[in-house]
TIPALO-321522 format. One record per residue (C-alpha): x, y, z. Coordinates in steps of 0.2 Angstrom, whole numbers, plus 2048, in hexadecimal, padded with zeros to 3 digits. Each point is the difference from the previous one (the first is absolute). Last residue first. Example, Ala and Ser with C-alpha at 12.3 -4.5 7.8 and 13.67 -1.06 7.14 Angstrom:
8447FB824
7FA7EF803
This chain:
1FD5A943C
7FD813801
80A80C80A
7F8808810
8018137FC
80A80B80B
7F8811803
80E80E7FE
80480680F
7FE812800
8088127FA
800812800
8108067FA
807813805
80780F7F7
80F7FC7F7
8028127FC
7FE809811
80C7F1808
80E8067F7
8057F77EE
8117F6801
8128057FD
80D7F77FC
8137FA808
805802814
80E7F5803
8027F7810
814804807
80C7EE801
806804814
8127FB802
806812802
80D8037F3
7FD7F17F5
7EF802803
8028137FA
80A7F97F0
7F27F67F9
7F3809802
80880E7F8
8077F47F1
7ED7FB800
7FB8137FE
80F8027F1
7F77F17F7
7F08087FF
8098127FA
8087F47F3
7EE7FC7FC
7F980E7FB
7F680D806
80B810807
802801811
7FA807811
8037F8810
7F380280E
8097FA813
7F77F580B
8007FD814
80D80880B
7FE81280A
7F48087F3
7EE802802
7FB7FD7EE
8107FE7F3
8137FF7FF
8058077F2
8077FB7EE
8088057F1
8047FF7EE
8037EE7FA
8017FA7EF
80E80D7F8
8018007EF
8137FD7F9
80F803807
7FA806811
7F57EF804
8107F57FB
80C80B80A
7F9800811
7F5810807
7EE7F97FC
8067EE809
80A80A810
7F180B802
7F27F2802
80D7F980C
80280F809
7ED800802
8007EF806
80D80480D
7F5810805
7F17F5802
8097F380A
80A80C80C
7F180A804
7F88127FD
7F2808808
80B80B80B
7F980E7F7
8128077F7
7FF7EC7FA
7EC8047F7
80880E7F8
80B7F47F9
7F67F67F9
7F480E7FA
8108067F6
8047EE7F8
7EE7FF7F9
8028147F8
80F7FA7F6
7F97F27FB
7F18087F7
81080C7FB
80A7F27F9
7EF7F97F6
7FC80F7F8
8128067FC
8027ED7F6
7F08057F6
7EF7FD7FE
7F580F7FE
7F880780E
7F07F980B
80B7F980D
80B811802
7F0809805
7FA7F480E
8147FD805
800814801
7F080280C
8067F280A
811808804
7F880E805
7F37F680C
80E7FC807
80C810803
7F280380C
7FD7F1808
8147FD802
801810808
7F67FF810
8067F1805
8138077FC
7FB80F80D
7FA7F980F
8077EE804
7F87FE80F
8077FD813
7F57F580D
7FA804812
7F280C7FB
7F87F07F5
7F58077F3
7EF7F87FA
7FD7FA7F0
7F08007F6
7F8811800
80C8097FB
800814805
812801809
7FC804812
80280F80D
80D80A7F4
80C80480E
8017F680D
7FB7F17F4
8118017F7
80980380F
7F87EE807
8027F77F0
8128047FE
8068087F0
80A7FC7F4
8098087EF
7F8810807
7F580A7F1
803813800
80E7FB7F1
7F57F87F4
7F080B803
8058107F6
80B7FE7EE
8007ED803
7ED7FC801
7FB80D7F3
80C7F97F5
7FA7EF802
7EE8047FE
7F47FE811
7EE7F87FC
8097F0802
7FF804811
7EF7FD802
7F480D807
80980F801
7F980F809
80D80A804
8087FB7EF
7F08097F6
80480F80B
8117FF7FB
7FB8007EE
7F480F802
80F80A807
80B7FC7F1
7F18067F4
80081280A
812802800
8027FB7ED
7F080B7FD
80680F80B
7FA805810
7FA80F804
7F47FB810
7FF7F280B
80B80880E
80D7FE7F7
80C7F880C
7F17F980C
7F97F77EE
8117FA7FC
8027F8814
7EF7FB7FF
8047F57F0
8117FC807
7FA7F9810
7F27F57F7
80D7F97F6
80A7FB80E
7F27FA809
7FA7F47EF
8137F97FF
8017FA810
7EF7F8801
8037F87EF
8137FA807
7F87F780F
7F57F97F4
8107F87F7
8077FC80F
7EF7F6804
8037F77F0
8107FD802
7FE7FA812
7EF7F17F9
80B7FC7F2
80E7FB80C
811806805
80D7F2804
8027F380F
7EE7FB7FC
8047F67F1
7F58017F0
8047EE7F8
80D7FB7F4
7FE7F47F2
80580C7F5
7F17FC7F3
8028057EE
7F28087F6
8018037EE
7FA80E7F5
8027FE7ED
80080D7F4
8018017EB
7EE7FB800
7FC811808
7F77FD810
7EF8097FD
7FB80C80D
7F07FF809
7F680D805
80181180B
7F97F7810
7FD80A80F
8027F9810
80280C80E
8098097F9
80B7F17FE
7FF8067EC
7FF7F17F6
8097F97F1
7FD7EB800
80D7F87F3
7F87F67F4
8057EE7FB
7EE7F9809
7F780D806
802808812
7EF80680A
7FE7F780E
8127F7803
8058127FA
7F680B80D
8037F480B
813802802
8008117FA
7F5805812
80D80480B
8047F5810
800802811
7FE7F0808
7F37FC80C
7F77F47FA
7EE806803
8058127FE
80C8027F3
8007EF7F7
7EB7FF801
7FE8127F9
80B7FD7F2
7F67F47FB
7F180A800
80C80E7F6
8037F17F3
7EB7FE7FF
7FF8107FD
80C7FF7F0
7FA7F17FB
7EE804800
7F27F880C
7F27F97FA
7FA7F6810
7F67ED7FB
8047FB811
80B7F17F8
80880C7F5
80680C80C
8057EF80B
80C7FF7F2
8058107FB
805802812
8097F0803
80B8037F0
803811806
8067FD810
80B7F27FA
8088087F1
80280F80D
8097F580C
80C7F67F2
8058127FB
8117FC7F6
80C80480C
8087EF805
7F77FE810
7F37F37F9
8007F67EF
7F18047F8
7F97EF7FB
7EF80180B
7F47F5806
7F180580B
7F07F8802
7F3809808
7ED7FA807
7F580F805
7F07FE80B
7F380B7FA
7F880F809
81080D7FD
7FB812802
80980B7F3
802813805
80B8047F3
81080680B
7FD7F6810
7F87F07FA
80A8007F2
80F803809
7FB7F380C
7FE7F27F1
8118077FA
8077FC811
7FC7ED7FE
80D7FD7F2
81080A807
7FD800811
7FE7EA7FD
814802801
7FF802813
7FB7F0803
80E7F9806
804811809
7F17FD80B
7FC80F808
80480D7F6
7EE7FB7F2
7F680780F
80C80F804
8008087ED
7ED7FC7FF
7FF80B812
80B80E7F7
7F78007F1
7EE802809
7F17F3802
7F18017F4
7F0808806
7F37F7808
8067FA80D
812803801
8017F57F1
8107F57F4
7FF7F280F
7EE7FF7F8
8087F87F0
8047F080D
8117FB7FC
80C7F47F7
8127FD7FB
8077F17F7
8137FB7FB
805803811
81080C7FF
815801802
8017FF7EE
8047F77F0
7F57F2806
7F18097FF
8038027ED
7ED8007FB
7F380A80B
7F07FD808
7F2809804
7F27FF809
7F580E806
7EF7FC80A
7EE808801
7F47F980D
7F87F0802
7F87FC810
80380E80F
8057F480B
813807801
8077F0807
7F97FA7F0
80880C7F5
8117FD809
7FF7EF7FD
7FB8017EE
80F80A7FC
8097F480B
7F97F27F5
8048097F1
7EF8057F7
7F67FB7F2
7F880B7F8
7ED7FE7FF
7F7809811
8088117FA
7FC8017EF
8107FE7F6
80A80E7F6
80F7FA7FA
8128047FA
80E7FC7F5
81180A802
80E7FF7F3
80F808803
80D8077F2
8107FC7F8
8028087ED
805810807
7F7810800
80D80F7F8
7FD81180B
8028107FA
80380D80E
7FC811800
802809813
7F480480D
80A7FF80F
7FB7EE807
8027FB7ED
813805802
8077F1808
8007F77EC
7FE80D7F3
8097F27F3
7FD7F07F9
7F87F980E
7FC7F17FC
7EF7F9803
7F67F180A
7EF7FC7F7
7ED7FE805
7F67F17FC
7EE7FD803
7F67F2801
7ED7FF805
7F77F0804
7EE7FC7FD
7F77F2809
7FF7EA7FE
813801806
7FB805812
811809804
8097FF811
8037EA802
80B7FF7F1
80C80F806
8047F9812
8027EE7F7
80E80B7F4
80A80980E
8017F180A
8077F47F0
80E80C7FD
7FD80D7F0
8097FD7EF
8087EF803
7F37F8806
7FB7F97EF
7F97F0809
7F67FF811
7F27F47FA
7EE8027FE
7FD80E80E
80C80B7F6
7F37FC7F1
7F580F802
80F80C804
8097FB7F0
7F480A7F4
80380F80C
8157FD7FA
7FB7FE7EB
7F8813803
80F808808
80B7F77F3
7F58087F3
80080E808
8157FE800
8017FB7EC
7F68117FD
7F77FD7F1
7F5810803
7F67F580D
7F08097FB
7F280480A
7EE7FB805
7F87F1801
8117F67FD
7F77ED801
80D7F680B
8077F17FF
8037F180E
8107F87FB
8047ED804
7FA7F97F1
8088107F3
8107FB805
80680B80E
80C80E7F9
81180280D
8037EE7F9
8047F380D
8127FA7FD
80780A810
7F57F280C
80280880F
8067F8811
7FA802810
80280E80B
80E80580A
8127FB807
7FC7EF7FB
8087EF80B
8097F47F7
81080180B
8088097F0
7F380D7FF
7F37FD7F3
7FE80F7F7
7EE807800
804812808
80F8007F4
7F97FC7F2
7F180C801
80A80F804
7FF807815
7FC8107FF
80880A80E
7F280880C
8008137FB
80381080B
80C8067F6
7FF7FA7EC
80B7F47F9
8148007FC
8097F880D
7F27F1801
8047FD7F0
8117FE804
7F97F480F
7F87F67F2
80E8007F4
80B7FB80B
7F57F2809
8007F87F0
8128037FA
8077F9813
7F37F07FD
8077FE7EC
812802807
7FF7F580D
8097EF7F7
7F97EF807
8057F180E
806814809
80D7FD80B
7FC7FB814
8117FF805
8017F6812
80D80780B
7F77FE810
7F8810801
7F87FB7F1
7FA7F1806
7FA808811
7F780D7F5
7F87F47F2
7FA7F680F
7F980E807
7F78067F1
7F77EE7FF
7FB802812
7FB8127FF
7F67FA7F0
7F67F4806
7EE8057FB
8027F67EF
7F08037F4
7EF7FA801
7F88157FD
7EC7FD7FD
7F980D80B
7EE7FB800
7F3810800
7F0802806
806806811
80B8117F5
7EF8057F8
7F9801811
80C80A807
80080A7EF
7EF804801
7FF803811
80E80B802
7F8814800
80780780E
8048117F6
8147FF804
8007ED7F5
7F18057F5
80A80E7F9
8127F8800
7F97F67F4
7FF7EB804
80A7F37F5
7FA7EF805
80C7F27FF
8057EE801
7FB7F97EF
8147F97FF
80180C7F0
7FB80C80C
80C80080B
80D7FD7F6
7FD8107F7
7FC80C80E
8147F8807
8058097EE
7F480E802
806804811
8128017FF
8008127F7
7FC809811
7FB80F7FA
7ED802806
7F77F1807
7F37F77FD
7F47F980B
7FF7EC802
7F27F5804
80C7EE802
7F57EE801
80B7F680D
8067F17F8
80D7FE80E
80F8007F3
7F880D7F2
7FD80C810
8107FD809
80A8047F1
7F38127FC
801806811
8147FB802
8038087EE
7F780F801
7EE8047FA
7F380D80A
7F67F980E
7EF7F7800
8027EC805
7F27F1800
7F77F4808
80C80280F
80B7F080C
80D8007F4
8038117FF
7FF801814
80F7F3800
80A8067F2
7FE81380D
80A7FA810
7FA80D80A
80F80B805
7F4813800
7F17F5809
7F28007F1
7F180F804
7F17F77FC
7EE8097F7
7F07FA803
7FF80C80E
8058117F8
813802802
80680E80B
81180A7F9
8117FD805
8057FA7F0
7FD7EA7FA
80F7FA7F9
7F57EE7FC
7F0803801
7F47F1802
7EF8017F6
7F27F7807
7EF7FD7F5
7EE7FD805
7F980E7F7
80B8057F2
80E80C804
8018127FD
7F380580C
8087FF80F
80D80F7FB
8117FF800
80A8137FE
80B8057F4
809810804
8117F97FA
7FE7EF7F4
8037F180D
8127F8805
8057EF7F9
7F37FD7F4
7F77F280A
7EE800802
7FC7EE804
7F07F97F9
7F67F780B
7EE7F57FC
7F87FB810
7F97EC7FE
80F7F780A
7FE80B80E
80C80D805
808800813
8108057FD
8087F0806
7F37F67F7
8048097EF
8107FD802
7FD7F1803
7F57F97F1
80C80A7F5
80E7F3805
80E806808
8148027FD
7FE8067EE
80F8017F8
8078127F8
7FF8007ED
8118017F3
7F77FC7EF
8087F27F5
8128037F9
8078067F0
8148037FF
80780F7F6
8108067FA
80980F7FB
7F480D80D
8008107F8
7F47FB7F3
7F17FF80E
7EC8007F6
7F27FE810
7FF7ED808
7EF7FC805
8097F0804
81180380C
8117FF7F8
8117FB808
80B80C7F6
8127FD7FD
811805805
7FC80E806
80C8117FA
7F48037F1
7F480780F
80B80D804
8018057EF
7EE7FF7FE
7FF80B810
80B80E7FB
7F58037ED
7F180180B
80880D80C
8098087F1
7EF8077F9
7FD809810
8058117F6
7F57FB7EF
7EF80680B
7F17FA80C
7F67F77F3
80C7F87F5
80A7FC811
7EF7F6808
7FE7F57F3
8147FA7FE
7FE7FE814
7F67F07FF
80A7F87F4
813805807
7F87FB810
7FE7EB7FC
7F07F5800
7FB7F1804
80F7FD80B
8107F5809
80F8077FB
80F7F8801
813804805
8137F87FF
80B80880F
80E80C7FB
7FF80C80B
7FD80D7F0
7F57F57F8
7F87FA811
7FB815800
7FB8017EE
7F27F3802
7FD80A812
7FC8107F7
7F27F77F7
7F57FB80E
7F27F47FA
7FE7F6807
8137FC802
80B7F1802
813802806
8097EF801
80D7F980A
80080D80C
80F80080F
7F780E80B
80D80B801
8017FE7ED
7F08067FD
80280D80E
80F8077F7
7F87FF7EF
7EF808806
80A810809
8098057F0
7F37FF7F5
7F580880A
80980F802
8048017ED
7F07FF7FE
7F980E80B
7F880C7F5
7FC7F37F5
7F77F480D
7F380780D
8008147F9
8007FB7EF
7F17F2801
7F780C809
80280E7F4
7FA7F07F5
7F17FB80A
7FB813802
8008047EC
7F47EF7FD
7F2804811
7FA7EE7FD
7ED7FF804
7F37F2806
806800815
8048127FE
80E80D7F8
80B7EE7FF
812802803
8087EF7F2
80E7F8806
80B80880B
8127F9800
80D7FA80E
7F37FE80E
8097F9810
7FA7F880E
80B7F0800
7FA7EF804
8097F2803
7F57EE7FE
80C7F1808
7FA802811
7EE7F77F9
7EE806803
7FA8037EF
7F08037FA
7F880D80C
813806803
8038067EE
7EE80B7FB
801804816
8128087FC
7F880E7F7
8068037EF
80E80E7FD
80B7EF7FB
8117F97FE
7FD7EE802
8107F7807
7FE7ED7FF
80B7F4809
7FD7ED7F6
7FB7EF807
7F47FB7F2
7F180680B
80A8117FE
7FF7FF7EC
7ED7F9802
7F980F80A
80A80D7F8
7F87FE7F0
7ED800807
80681080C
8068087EE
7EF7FE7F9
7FA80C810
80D80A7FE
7FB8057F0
7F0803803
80080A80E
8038127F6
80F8087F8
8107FF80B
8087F37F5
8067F1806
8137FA802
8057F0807
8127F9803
7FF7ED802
8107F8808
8037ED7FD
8017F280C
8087F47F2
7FB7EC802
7EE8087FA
7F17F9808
7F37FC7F3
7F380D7F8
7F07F8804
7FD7F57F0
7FE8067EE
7EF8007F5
8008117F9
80A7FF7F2
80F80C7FE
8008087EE
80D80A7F7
């Protein structure tokens, strides 16, 4: 439903009606819209009763009336922010318990007395959800006022921080389903809890002075330019700098610390009335929220915003706001360095372009006193397709990566809300052909290479054709957003070479964990990979970002080296779609800078962190190979590996940009190195300690091969042919790694642990024989067994280690766990490089040393068993082997709930009567890469019952979990095979009359 903008004051009611009003406890904003609200219902004659943990000065400024209550009390806690820009995710929901689930019961019981105490005629709620379920329970009809509700925020935060805070989201829906509808804000983020909706304009503060006297008052010409710093408290150990601002500008602070501000520079009085200063400054820099973002778009104030981390209402309000050409998005980087003139300049030449209603508190009054006076405001329309839309969306939500922004899909972002204002971007066209006709398309001569009729290299290519027409008009937007694409046209020089390369995920059939311990794996590279195009450009000839160029100017050293990149898919995540840097931040004069300073540069700005991923490889060559890079680099980044689901998206990334600036440099580097450079950038550049199978088969895999390599470090035995009788699939849980359980990062370390263990028991016994028989008469049995134990004493992978050697002698001096703190008491440290022990925290000793070890056994056999005849025992034992790994991973801590569900459903279908009358179809399955959630492998015989018994997988896990799982099918050649293409713009030729 739809109220219009154009209503009167709200009148006088003949009813003197009591208002109960909850706000959340999470930020200013909230109470700031509710003041609007309150305003007109108490100028109607009204008690209101705000229960707030806001100031009283964010009420009383506004509204000097006897009939305004206000209650100090916080009944939820919104979202604890680490910093000004940073959601700490585990912290807000062990906040969340501790303020309104451990004492709900409590709560209850007191807010239904003083609800009734008070005589309430109606409970409304901003956006409280404990309060919908207290007026239930008293009996008073409720309303929620909101952009956004907590059961979507908070669905984010328990994917990250573990399965045990899961009833908090599931608790607030249900509290929320108590309200009787929902008033609904614009920039509004997906709500099915809420069983009907009403659209209103934006809720905005009035002015009560004109920028001419504010300015007056606070004595700044008509001809300085002010932006207002306003992000409601500052990043910690930031500190304001002269410098940062133009010359001849003022920046007013609002939340200002302690701390002296440089001269041009204005500390805001802590209850200054903040629509007034907005109003009265050329332009705002803060971080997005509803009441910066509102009073933005109302005052026409261009908005340079930072982007902040885990706080999922931001890239809904980031879409109105720049859909109404309000907006400058800065990086974090530039915002701590005091680099802001571009984007305060950028942010002066803009005309905010928003003519919707601004009286919303007024309309959302009315609706209040209405409905507090009986009025039913039904539906005029059914809410099932809105409930089913924002479902789907928040479910997706449920399901996606930690750490990432929601997507937001195309027809959602571009619906028209009921009120008639977007929640996003304009509209896309869905008839346009993903293939331009051949008028619009700029072609290109394939110097070098061969597309290998890959259908997603020729997408790749079709996609650089667009960039020289995105100028021409913004259609077929569907692929990549219209920012992202007018970053990418503006970074090549069409009239040069451009290299692409392409690099594969991979499945992990099976050796999984145990690369890190020198095991066989075989490795299947999938048909999704990432395609990276690059550029080398002459310094004084590329074309620059105007903060690039900003920052190179303020440098006044004239054209110097400069890295732009920018990736595809921003939107799916928390980060800018571009990142760029001088290539001399990558020297300590003149050698290249260390891991550790590279780890802390690309740190900073966890927007921007992805860029680790492609700009580290330029460091590891730099470092490893010493390359010196005198050309600017251009990058364009666009990959299909669908991230956090175990298939290797980062290796596909790392080695797709590597190969491709390779190529670019003119560099002949071979697969196999190039995967142990790749390797390089994750561990040390990245920071995440992986083995090196997942590069080594996005480098070196083949297309319907399986990869056989020795992790030792990376030896390849070959490829082995899939028999055409099997089928690999991959099947997607849906569940993400979860910090409540073991990690990769303490299995692996266990696993070390274990090594270290193992090589002093060894080296005991082997002194201990030797003591015994003081080295003389010893038989050939004794003096072979004492040769094997000096071997053990100095074991460099565990896989080295046979199974029965293992149990007969090592097995039992192994401790199930061990602390970190006795361990390093005792052995001083565990010999890898890559991970670090914490003394405070207990590993899992002995199963992390044994899964490696009984591994790289299981690996050994499948690789026999694929090569041998066909038969039915072939295919069970292949299975067989699958279903051990899996659970070997579970005895790790490395299992979850949607893998092992899959699993059992892979069981259930080979086990059921059909499949064990006659052939079976499916044989087994594991769960794959670094455990904890993602993918699982299944194995099965080629034909198309075994097709049909996947989709009945599918089919029955959503049905069980309400996520429909991504199927993995094919294979594709690794990034060693494809090579690279070298191409141009081909010339266009005027056409003849």
């Amino acid at each position: 439903m739809r109220i219009d903008d154009g209503v009167d004051e709200v009148s006088a009611s003949r009813n003197h009606l009591v208002f109960a009003y909850y706000v959340t406890g999470h930020g200013f904003g909230h109470a700031t819209r509710v003041v609007e609200v309150v305003r007109h219902l108490i100028l109607a004659g009204h008690d209101v009763h705000v229960v707030t943990g806001a100031p009283d000065f964010v009420f009383t400024t506004e509204i000097d009336s006897p009939r305004l209550f206000l209650r100090k009390l916080v009944l939820d806690c919104g979202a604890v922010q680490a910093d000004a820009l940073t959601v700490d995710r585990l912290a807000s929901l062990e906040k969340y318990s501790e303020t309104a689930v451990a004492p709900r019961a409590s709560i209850l019981a007191t807010e239904v007395k003083w609800l009734n105490s008070i005589k309430a005629d109606l409970v409304v709620s901003d956006v409280v959800a404990v309060a919908c379920r207290a007026a239930a329970d008293a009996g008073i009809r409720s309303v929620c006022v909101t952009n956004f509700s907590w059961d979507f925020i908070y669905a984010e935060y328990v994917m990250a921080a573990g399965y045990h805070h899961r009833s908090i989201v599931w608790q607030i829906a249900e509290d929320y389903s108590h309200c009787e509808f929902l008033i609904r804000l614009p920039g509004y983020c997906p709500m099915p809890a809420f069983r009907d909706v009403i659209d209103v304009p934006l809720v905005v503060r009035r002015l009560h002075k004109s920028r001419k006297e504010v300015r007056s008052e606070m004595g700044i010409s008509e001809d300085v330019k002010v932006v207002i710093l306003n992000f409601g408290g500052q990043p910690a150990g930031w500190k304001l700098k002269e410098e940062y601002l133009p010359p001849g500008w003022l920046c007013l602070v609002c939340g200002a610390s302690e701390q002296e501000l440089p001269p041009n520079f204005i500390k805001l009085a802590k209850d200054v009335y903040t629509p007034d200063v907005m109003a009265a400054s050329d332009c705002m820099l803060g971080k997005i929220g509803y009441g910066t973002v509102s009073e933005a778009l109302a005052y026409k104030l261009p908005f340079v915003f930072v982007r902040r981390d885990y706080f999922n209402e931001e890239p809904f309000l980031r879409n109105m706001l720049e859909y109404y050409q309000g907006g400058v998005e800065m990086i974090r980087r530039d915002l701590l360095t005091g680099h802001w003139r571009p984007y305060l300049e950028r942010a002066t030449s803009l005309n905010p372009s928003y003519d919707g209603g601004v009286n919303g508190g007024q309309v959302a009054a009315r609706i209040l006193q209405d409905t507090a006076n009986g009025k039913n405001y039904a539906s005029d329309k059914l809410s099932g397709a809105r409930r089913l839309r924002d479902a789907i969306v928040l479910g997706y939500q449920l399901q996606r990566v930690p750490g990432r922004d929601i997507s937001i899909p195309e027809w959602y972002s571009s619906a028209e809300s009921e009120f008639g204002l977007r929640t996003g971007s304009r509209s896309v066209d869905n008839n346009n052909s993903s293939v331009l006709d051949s008028s619009d398309a700029v072609e290109f001569d394939i110097l070098h290479g061969d597309v290998m009729g890959l259908p997603d290299t020729m997408s790749f290519l079709r996609s650089l054709a667009e960039l020289n027409v995105v100028n021409d008009s913004e259609k077929n937007t569907e692929k990549h957003n219209v920012r992202e694409r007018k970053a990418a046209a503006g970074i090549f020089n069409w009239e040069e070479d451009v290299y692409v390369a392409r690099a594969p995920g991979r499945l992990d059939v099976i050796g999984g964990i145990a690369d890190y311990s020198g095991s066989l794996v075989l490795q299947m590279p999938i048909r999704e990979a990432c395609h990276v195009a690059v550029q080398k450009i002459e310094p004084g000839k590329q074309r620059l970002w105007k903060h690039a160029q900003a920052r190179q100017n303020a440098k006044g050293q004239g054209p110097t080296p400069v890295l732009q990149i920018v990736s595809y898919g921003s939107e799916l995540s928390n980060r800018g779609p571009t990142f760029d840097m001088d290539i001399s931040d990558f020297m300590d004069g003149d050698q290249p800078i260390s891991y550790e300073k590279a780890k802390s540069y690309f740190a900073r700005d966890p927007a921007q962190k992805w860029a680790a991923y492609v700009a580290g490889t330029i460091l590891v060559l730099m470092k490893e190979l010493d390359i010196r890079f005198k050309s600017s680099i251009s990058m364009l980044v666009s990959s299909a590996v669908p991230e956090g689901k175990g298939v290797s998206s980062s290796a596909s990334v790392e080695v797709a940009s590597m190969s491709a600036i390779a190529a670019a440099h003119g560099l002949n580097i071979s697969p196999r190195q190039l995967a142990l450079l790749c390797q390089k950038v994750e561990n040390s550049v990245v920071g995440a300690p992986c083995g090196v199978m997942d590069q080594m088969a996005s480098a070196c895999g083949e297309a319907n091969k399986l990869l056989a390599m020795v992790c030792q470090p990376a030896e390849v035995l070959g490829l082995v042919d899939i028999p055409n009788h099997v089928r690999f699939w991959g099947i997607d849980s849906g569940l993400r790694h979860s910090i409540g359980g073991a990690d990769y990062g303490s299995v692996r370390i266990g696993a070390f642990m274990g090594r270290k263990m193992i090589k002093s028991t060894a080296s005991a016994m082997s002194s201990e024989s030797y003591s015994n028989g003081n080295g003389n008469n010893l038989d050939e049995s004794e003096e072979y067994g004492i040769e094997l134990l000096h071997n053990e004493a100095s074991l460099d992978y565990l896989c080295n280690l046979t199974p029965h050697r293992f149990e007969a002698i090592y097995s039992k001096n192994l401790p199930d766990t061990m602390t970190g703190e006795a361990f390093l008491s005792k052995y001083d440290h565990h010999n890898d490089p890559v991970t670090v022990i914490d003394k405070k925290r207990a590993y899992g000793v002995k199963a992390a040393s044994r899964h490696p070890i009984y591994e790289n056994f299981r690996v050994k056999a499948f690789k026999a068993l694929l090569t041998s005849a066909s038969s039915e025992e072939q295919l069970t034992a292949l299975g067989e082997l699958m279903y051990q790994c899996h659970y070997s991973y579970s005895d790790c801590g490395l299992g979850s709930d949607g893998t092992d569900r899959l699993v059992q459903l892979v069981q259930e279908m080979q086990h059921n009567k059909s499949s064990v009358s006659g052939d079976g179809t499916l044989y087994g399955a594991k769960i794959t890469g670094g455990g904890s959630g993602g993918t699982i492998c299944v194995i099965g015989r080629n034909c198309l019952k075994s097709s049909e018994q996947i989709l009945q997988i599918q089919q029955r896990y959503r049905n069980a979990t309400g996520y429909m799982p991504f199927l993995f099918e094919g294979s594709s050649p690794g990034a060693g095979k494809f090579g690279h293409l070298r191409i141009r713009r081909r010339r266009q030729v005027p056409k003849q009359d």
